[in-house]
C-alpha positions as CSV (number, residue, x, y, z in Angstrom):
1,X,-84.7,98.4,-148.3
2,X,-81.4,98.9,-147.8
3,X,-79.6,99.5,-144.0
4,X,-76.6,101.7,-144.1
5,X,-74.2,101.3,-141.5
6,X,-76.0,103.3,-138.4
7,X,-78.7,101.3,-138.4
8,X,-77.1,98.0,-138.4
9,X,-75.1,99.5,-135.5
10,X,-78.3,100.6,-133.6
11,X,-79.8,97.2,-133.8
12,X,-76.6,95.7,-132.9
13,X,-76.4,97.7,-129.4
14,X,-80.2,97.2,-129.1
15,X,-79.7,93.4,-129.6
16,X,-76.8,93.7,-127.0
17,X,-78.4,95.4,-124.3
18,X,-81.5,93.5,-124.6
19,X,-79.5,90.1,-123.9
20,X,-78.0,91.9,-121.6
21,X,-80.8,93.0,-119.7
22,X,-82.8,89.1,-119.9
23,X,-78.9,87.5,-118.1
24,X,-79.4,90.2,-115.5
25,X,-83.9,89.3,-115.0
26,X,-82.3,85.9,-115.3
27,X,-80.1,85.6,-112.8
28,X,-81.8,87.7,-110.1
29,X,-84.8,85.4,-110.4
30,X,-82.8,82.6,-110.3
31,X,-80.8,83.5,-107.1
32,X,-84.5,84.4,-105.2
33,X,-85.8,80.8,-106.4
34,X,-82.6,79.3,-105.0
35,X,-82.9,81.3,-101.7
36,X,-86.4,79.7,-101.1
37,X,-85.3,76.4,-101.9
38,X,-82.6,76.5,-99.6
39,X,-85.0,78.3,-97.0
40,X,-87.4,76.0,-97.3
41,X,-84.8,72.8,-97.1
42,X,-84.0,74.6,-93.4
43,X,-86.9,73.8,-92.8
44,X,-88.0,70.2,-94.2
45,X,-84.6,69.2,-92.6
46,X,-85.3,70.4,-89.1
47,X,-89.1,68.5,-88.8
48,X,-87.1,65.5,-90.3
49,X,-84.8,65.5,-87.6
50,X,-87.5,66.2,-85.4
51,X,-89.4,63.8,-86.3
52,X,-87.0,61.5,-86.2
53,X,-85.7,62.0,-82.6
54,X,-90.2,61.6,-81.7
55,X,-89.6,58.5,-83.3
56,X,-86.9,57.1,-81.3
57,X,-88.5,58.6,-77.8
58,X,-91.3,56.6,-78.6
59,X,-90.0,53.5,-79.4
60,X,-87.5,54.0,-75.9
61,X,-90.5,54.8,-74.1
62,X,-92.2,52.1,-75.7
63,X,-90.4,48.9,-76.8
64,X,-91.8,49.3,-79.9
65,X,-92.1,51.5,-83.4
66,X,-95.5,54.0,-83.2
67,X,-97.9,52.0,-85.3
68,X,-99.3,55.0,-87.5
69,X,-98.8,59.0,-87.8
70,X,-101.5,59.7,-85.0
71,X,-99.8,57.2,-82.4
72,X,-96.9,59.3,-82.8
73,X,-98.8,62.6,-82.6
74,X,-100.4,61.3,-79.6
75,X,-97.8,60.7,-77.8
76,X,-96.8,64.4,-76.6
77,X,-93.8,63.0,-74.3
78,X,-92.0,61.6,-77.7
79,X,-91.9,64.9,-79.0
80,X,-90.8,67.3,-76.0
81,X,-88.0,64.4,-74.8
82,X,-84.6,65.9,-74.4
83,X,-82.5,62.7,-73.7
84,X,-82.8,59.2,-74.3
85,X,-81.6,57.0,-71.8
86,X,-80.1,54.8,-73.7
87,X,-77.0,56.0,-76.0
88,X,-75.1,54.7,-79.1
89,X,-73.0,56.7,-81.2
90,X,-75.2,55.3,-84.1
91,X,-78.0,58.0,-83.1
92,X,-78.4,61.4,-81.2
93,X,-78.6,61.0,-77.7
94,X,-79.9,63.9,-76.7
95,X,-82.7,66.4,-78.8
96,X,-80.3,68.7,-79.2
97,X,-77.8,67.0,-81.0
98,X,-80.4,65.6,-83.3
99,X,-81.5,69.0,-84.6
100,X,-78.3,69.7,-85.4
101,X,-78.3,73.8,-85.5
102,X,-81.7,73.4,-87.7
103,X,-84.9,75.0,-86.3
104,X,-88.0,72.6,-85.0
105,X,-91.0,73.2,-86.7
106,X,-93.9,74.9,-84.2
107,X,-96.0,72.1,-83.3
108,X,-95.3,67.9,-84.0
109,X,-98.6,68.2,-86.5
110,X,-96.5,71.2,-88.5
111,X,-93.9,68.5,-88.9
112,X,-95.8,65.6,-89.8
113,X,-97.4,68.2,-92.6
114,X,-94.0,68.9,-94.3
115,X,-92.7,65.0,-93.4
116,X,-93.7,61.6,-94.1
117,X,-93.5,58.0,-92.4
118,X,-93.8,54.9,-94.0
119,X,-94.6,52.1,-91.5
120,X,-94.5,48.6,-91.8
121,X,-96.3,46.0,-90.4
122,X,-93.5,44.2,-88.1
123,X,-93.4,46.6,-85.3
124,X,-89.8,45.6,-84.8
125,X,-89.1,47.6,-88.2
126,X,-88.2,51.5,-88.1
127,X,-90.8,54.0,-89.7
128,X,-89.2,55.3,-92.9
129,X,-89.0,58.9,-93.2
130,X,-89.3,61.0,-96.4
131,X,-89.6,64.4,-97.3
132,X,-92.9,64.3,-99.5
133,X,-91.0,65.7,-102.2
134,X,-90.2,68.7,-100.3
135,X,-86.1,70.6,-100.5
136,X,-83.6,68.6,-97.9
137,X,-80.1,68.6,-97.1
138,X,-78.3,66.4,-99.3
139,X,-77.6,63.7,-96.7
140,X,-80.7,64.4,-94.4
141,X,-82.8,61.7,-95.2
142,X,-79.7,59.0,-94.9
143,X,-79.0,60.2,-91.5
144,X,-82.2,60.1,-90.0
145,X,-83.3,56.7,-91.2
146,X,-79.7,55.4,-90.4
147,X,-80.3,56.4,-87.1
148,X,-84.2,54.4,-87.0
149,X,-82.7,51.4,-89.0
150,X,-79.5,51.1,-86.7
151,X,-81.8,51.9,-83.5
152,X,-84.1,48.8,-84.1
153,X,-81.3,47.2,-84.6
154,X,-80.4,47.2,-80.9
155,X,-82.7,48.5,-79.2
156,X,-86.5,47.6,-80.3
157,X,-87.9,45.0,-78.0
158,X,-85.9,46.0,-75.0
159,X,-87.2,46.6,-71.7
160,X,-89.3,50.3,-71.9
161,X,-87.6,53.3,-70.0
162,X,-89.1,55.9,-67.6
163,X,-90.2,57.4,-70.5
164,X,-94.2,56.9,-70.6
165,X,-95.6,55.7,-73.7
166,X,-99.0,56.9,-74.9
């Protein structure tokens, strides 16, 4: 069968706006999976800061790095501290300037759910935080743990602070 040269024409522009019509599917889809990733970074970055800033209450309030995930659930003054009394410029001093802008997750066990600690068995080693696989901030995970790592650095073993432990 022979095509004259309409009806290579018509497939042509059929051929065309069908590509055409797939880049457009394309990238709308693409930007709504990109909106959600970065939505859902928001929020894996804010319970790792949170959880992060529970982590250094405790171990002000305690002299020592929360044993487990429930020690640190437990101990409800860890997670609604506002300031620690004891200040570096190698961590946030105050709650506030650990969350950084980013919104806390509702309730510490909402956090724990979208973060994850790694403890070890010295309890003069920081926890180490991770995301579970979850989005985060390209330099999220570095901060937070720099600020545990450089905190037990200086601080772990010191006398505790009016900050009751659990």
């Amino acid at each position: 069968m022979i095509v004259g040269p309409s009806g290579s024409r018509r497939t042509a522009k059929i051929l065309f706006f069908s590509f055409i019509a797939v880049a457009i599917a394309t990238f709308v889809f693409g930007f709504f999976v990109v909106d959600k990733v970065r939505q859902r970074a928001k929020q894996t970055d804010g319970a790792l800061r949170w959880t992060a800033w529970a982590c250094l209450s405790y171990a002000q309030a305690a002299g020592a790095w929360p044993s487990s995930q429930d020690a640190l659930l437990a101990a409800r003054e860890a997670w609604t501290n506002e300031r620690l009394p004891v200040t570096s410029a190698q961590w946030p001093a105050s709650r506030e300037i650990a969350m950084a802008g980013m919104v806390e997750p509702p309730t510490a066990a909402d956090a724990m759910e979208i973060v994850g600690l790694e403890f070890s068995g010295d309890p003069r080693d920081s926890p180490r935080i991770n995301a579970r696989g979850n989005p985060s901030g390209l330099d999220t995970l570095e901060v937070v743990n720099g600020w545990l790592t450089a905190y037990a650095k200086v601080q772990v073993g010191s006398p505790k602070s009016s900050l009751s432990a659990p």
